[in-house]
N, C-alpha and C positions, 0 to 999 in steps of 0.2 A: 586488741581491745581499745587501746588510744585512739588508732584509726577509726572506728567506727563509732567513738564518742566524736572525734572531728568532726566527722560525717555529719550527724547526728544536728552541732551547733550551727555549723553552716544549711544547713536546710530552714532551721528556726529564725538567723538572721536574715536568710533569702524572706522569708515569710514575712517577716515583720519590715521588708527596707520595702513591700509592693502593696502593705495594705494602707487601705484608703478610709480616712473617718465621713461618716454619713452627715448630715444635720436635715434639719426638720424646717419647711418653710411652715408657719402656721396663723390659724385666725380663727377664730371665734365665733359663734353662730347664737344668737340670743332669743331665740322664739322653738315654736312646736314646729315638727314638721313631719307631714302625716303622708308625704309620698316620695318617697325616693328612687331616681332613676339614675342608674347606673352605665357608662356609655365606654368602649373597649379602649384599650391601650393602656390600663390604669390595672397594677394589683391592689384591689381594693381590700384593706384590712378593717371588718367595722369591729368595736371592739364596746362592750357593755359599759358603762358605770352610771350610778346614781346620781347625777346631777341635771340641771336644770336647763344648763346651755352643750354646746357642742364644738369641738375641737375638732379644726381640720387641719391635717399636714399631710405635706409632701413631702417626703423622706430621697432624698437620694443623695450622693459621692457629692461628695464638696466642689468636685472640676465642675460641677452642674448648679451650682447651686445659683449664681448669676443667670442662667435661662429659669430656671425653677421661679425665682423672684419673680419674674416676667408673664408667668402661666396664670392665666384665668382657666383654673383647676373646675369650679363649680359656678351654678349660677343658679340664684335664689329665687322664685315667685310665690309670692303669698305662704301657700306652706308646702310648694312643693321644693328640693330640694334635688339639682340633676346634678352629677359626675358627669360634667364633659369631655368630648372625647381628646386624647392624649395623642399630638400631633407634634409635639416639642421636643419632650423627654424621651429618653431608649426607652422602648415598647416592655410594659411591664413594672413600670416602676412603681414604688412602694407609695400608696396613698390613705393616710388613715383617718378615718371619721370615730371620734371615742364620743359616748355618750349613752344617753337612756335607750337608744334603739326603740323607743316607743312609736313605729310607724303603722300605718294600716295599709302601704301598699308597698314590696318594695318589685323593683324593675330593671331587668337586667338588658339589655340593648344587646345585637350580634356580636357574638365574639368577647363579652366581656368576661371580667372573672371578678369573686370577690370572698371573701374568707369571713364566717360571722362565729366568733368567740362563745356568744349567749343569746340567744333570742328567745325572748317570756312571748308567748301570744298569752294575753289577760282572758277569761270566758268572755267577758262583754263583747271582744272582738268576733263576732261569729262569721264576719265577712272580711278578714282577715285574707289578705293576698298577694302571692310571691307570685312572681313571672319572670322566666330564664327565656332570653332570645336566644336566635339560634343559634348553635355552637357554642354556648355561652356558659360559664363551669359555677358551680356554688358549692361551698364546703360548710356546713353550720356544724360545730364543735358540741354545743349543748342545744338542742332544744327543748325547751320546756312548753309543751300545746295545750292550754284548758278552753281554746276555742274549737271550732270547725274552719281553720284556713285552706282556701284551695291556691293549690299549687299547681300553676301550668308549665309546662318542659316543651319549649320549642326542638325542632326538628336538630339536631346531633346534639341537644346540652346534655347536661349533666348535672346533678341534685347528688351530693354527701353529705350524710348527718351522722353524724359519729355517735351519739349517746340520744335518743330521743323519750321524755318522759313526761306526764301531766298526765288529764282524764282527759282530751279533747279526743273531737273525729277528723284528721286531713281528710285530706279529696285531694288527690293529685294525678292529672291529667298528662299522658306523655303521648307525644308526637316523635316518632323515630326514635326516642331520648331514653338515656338511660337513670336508673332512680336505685342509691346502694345503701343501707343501713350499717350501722354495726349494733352499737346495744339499744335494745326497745324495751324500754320498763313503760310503756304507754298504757294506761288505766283506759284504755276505749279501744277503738281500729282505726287502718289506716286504711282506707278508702282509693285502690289505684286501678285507672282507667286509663286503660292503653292503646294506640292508634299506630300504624301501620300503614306505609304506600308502598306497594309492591308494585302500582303503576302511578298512575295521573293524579291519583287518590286516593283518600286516608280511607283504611279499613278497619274499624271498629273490633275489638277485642273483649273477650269476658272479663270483665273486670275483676279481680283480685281481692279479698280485704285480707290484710298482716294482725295478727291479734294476737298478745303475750296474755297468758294466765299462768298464776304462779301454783307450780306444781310441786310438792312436797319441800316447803321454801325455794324452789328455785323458779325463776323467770324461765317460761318454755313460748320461744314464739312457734307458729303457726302460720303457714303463707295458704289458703286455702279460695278456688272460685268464689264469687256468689253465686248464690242458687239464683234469687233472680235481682237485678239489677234496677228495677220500678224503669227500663227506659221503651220507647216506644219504637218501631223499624217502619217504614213503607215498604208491603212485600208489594211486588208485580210480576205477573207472568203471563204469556200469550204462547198461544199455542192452538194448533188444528187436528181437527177428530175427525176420523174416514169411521162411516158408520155399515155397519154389516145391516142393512135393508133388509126390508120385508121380502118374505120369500118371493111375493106377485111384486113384479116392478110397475103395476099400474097402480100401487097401492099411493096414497095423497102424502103417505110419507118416506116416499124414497128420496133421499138426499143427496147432493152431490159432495156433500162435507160440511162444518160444523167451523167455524173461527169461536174458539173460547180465550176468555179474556178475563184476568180476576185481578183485583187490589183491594189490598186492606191492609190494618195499623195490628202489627204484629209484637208480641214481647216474647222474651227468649225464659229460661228457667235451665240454668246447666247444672248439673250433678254430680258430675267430673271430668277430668280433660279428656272423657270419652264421649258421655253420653247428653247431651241437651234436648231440652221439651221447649218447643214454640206452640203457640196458639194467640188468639187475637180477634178478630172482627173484620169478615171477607167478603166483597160482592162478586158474585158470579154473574157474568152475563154471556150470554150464548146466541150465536147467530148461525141459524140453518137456511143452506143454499139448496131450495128445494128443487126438484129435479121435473116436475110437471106446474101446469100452470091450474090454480088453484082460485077453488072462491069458499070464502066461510058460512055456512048455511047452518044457522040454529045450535050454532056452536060443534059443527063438524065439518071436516074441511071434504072437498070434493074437489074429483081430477077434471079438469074441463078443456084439457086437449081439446084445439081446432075449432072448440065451442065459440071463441071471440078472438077477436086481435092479439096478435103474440106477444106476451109479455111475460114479466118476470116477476117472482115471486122469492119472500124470504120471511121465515120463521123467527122471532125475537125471545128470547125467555130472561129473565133476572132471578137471581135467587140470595138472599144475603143469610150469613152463618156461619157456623166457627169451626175455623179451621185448627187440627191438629196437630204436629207434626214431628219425629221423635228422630234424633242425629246421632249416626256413630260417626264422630271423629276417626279419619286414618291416621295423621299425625297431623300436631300444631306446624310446624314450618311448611308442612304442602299447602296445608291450609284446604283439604280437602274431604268428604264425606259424602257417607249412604244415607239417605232417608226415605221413612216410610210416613205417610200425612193418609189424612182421612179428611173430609169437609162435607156437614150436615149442616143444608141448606134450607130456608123456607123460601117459596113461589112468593116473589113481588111484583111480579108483572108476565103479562103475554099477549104477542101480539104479529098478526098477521101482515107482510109489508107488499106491496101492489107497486111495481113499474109498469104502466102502461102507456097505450095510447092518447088518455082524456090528456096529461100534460107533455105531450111530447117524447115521454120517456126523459123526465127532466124532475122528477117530486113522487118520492117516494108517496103512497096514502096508508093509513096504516088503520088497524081494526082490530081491537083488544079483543083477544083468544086468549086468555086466562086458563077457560076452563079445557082448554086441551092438552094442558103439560101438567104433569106430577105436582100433588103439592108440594112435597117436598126432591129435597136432592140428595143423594149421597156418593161420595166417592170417594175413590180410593187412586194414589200414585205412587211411586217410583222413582225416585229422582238419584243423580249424579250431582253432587256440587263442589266447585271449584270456584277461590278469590285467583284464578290467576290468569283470564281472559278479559281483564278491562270489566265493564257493566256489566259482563255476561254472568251470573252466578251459581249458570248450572242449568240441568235438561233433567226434564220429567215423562214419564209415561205414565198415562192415567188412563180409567175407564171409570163408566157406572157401575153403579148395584143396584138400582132401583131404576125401574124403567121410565124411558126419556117423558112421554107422554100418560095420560090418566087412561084411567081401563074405560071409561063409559064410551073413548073414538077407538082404543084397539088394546089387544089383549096380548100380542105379540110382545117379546120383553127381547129385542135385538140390543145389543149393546153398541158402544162404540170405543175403538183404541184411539187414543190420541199422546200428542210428541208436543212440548212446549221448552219453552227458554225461559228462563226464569232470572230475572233481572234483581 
């Protein structure tokens, strides 16, 4: 028993003959400062209180404190307010800014890190804004949010909030980055939009909202999609139609295939991490490479083989209208799905295109045929999609329902299959 009380004192004198006292280099800051940048090799501790001016120290082991004296730590303009980067001191060293933390921006540089004790976002603040560069770590201890602050999360950072509380809305946007809570007594949601490169390029995810309601006295958070997110996409997709022709192949509209082409501003509506509904506002335009050489007569085309100089002819149609389109997610990490879309179109234009001889075969002429194509369009596809081909987003197979052209030049209802890429 005496041995091991020995033991015991000599471990506590070992301890006490290697520790090293700290001291604090410090200086005073006497104005408002409405933007703070934060720059790596600094543990940056900001710490809340009530006063007027601002304390800055440098905390580190006494053998240091002769180079510490030496450090231009920070550097003031007007009311910004930077942590410059730590090139002196062992990487990591304690730097503390105490004060009201009343900023409207603060900014975190690659690689930084910094610990925030209490942070009040006021309501007035409604443009309220944090920004973590890359790699760069943030821990906030209390948050209190009665504004709308957006939060940006560069590529590997990192955001912790240990207790998050008030009535505001975050908005916090993540780029590769990861974003952790613990308690959320938050009187509103928290708004998170997430981004993803699985290649060259960030891939847009359903954003999120976190929403606590207090359930028979207790705080029950909720991590649930939005349904729709109010944002806007550019769909595009190209693709070629091999058309099943008129039964007579001297008919004026046998074809030798169809280039379609459509783009429009698409919004998403998800439902759950299965099912999502897009729709939008789409142009279709369609170009038919027709297979006899053709002239438009009283708004009906005719075959005129051998009649004149050999030339070439092609069929123009547009159609604008809303597309619909409905996704089963297979899993989030493939980042792949089935979909079924439909797109009811109206006729905006039609028109007959002439390569001939009058310009060398050098200028298209063209001759508004309106009335030979359907008024309207409908269709139906098929699609495979995939984020994990670069641009590529996926392959479609589509047809008509409604026949290509108006019944008053032919009555025939041929359809056509077509294969598109979908960007």
């Amino acid at each position: 028993m005496k041995r091991i009380t020995l033991l015991i004192m000599l471990l506590c004198l070992t301890r006490l003959g290697i520790a090293q006292e700290e001291i604090a280099i410090e200086q005073t800051i006497n104005q408002p400062i409405r933007l703070l940048r934060i720059d790596k090799g600094w543990n940056v501790r900001l710490m809340h209180r009530n006063t007027n001016d601002y304390r800055l120290a440098v905390v580190v082991p006494e053998q240091y404190a002769g180079i510490a004296s030496e450090v231009q730590a920070c550097n003031l303009t007007g009311d910004t307010l930077t942590i410059l980067q730590n090139n002196m001191l062992p990487q990591g060293s304690i730097l503390e800014l105490e004060g009201s933390l009343n900023f409207q921006i603060i900014a975190l540089y690659n690689e930084a890190k910094a610990v925030i004790d209490h942070l009040v976002i006021p309501e007035k603040h409604t443009n309220y804004e944090i920004y973590l560069g890359k790699n760069s770590e943030t821990t906030i201890h209390h948050l209190v949010s009665n504004g709308e602050p957006y939060i940006n999360l560069s590529n590997g950072s990192q955001l912790t909030i240990d207790t998050i509380q008030g009535s505001g809305k975050p908005t916090i946007e993540m780029y590769n980055a990861k974003f952790q809570y613990g308690t959320n007594l938050l009187d509103g949601e928290i708004l998170v939009k997430e981004y993803e490169s699985p290649t060259w390029f960030y891939e847009k995810k359903n954003p999120k909202v976190i929403k606590t309601e207090i359930i028979d006295g207790q705080p029950v958070t909720t991590e649930r999609y939005k349904v729709w997110n109010a944002s806007l996409a550019v769909g595009v997709g190209i693709g070629f139609r091999k058309h099943q022709n008129p039964v007579d192949f001297n008919s004026p509209f046998t074809n030798n295939g169809i280039l379609t082409i459509h783009w429009g501003l698409l919004t998403g509506f998800r439902f759950s991490d299965r099912w999502t509904l897009t729709t939008g506002l789409q142009y279709n335009y369609n170009r038919y490479y027709m297979a006899h050489q053709l002239n438009l007569n009283e708004n009906t085309l005719e075959t005129i083989d051998g009649q004149t100089p050999i030339q070439q002819n092609h069929l123009l149609s547009g159609y604008l209208g809303i597309p619909v389109e409905l996704y089963f997610n297979f899993s989030e990490p493939l980042k792949s799905s089935l979909s079924l879309d439909v797109f009811f179109g109206r006729r905006l234009h039609g028109s007959l295109l002439t390569l001939g001889p009058e310009d060398n075969y050098k200028k298209w002429q063209s001759e508004k045929a309106q009335s030979l194509f359907n008024p309207w369009k409908l269709e139906v596809g098929l699609s495979i999609n995939t984020n994990l081909i670069g641009f590529i987003h996926g392959f479609r197979v589509f047809t008509n329902l409604l026949p290509e052209y108006n019944k008053s030049v032919t009555t025939e209802k041929f359809r056509s299959i077509g294969v598109e890429i979908k960007f």
